[in-house]
C-alpha positions as CSV (number, residue, x, y, z in Angstrom):
1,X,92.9,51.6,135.5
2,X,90.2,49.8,133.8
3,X,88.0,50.7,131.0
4,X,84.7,52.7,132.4
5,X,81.4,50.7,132.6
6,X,79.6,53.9,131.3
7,X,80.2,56.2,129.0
8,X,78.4,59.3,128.4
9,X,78.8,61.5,125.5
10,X,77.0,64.6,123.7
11,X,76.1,64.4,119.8
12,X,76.0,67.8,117.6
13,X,72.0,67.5,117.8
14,X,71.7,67.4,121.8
15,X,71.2,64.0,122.1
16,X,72.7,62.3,124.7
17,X,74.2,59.2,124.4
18,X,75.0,56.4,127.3
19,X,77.1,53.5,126.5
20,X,77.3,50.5,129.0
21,X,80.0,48.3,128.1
22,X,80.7,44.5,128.2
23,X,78.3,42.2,131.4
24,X,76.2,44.5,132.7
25,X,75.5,42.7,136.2
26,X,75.1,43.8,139.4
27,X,78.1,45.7,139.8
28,X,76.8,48.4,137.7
29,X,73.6,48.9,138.1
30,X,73.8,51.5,141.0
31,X,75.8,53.8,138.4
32,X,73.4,53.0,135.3
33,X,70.9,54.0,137.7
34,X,71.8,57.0,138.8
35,X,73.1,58.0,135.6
36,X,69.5,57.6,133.9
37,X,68.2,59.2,136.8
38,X,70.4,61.9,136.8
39,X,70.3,62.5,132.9
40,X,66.6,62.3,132.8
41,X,65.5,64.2,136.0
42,X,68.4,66.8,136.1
43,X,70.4,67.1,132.2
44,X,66.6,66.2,130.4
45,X,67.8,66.1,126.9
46,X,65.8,66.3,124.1
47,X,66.6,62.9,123.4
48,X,68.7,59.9,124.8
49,X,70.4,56.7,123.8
50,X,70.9,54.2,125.7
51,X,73.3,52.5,123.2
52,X,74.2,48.7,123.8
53,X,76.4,47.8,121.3
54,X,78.9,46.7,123.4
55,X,76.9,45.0,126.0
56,X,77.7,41.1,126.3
57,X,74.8,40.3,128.8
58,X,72.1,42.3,130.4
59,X,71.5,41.2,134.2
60,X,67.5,41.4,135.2
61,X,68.2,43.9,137.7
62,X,69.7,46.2,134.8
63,X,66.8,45.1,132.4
64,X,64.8,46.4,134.9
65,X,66.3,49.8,135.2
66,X,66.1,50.5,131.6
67,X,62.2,48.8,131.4
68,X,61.7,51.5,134.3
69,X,63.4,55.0,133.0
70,X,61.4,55.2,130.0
71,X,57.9,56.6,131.5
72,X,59.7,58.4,133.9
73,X,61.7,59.9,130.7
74,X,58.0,60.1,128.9
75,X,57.2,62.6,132.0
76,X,60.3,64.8,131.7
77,X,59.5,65.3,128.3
78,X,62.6,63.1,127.4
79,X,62.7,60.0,124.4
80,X,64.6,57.4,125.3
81,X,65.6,54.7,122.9
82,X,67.6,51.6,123.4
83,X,69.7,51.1,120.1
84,X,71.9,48.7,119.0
85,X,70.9,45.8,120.6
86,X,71.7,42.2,120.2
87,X,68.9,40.1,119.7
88,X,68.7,38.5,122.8
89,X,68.9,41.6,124.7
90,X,66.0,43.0,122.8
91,X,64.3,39.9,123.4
92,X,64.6,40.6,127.0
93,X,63.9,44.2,127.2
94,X,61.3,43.4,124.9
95,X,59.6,40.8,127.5
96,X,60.1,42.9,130.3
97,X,58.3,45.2,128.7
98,X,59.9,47.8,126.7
99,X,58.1,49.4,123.9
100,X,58.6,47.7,120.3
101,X,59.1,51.7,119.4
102,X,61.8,51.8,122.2
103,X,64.0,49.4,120.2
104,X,66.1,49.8,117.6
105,X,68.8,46.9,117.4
106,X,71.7,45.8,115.2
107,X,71.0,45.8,111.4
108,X,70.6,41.8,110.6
């Protein structure tokens, strides 16, 4: 079987943490979707991660998703942060329009 897209784990504090892993193209962005929906709307942690350490490449459609759950998050009284990020993935959530504030990538 192959190694999940998505993982999804719980830290002592609350915070949840999602981890895509490796090209993050079409093929998952129905499950990072509904995960972030599902988390947000439904879960509505405190705080969440989206933590992209292990992301090769970010597809537009998947930039999109994450440059789109963090009002909705703001409205369910949920922070969302994108950590760990390669440069050029910051540089395109960044562009698409993430908040600065949002970000927190790899340690140079």
């Amino acid at each position: 079987m192959a190694d999940p897209s998505l993982t999804v784990r719980t830290r002592d504090d609350g915070t949840i943490v999602l981890q895509p892993h490796g090209d993050v193209g079409v093929d998952v962005a129905v499950e990072l979707r509904q995960t972030l929906v599902h988390l947000v709307r439904r879960v509505r942690p405190c705080r969440l991660v989206v933590d992209l350490a292990e992301v090769t490449s970010l597809d537009d459609i998947n930039a999109g998703t994450l440059v789109a759950i963090v009002p909705v998050a703001d409205e369910h009284g949920v922070a969302v942060f994108l950590d760990n990020s390669s440069a050029g993935v910051a540089d395109l959530l960044c562009a698409c329009g993430v908040p600065q504030q949002r970000l927190r990538p790899l340690p140079a």
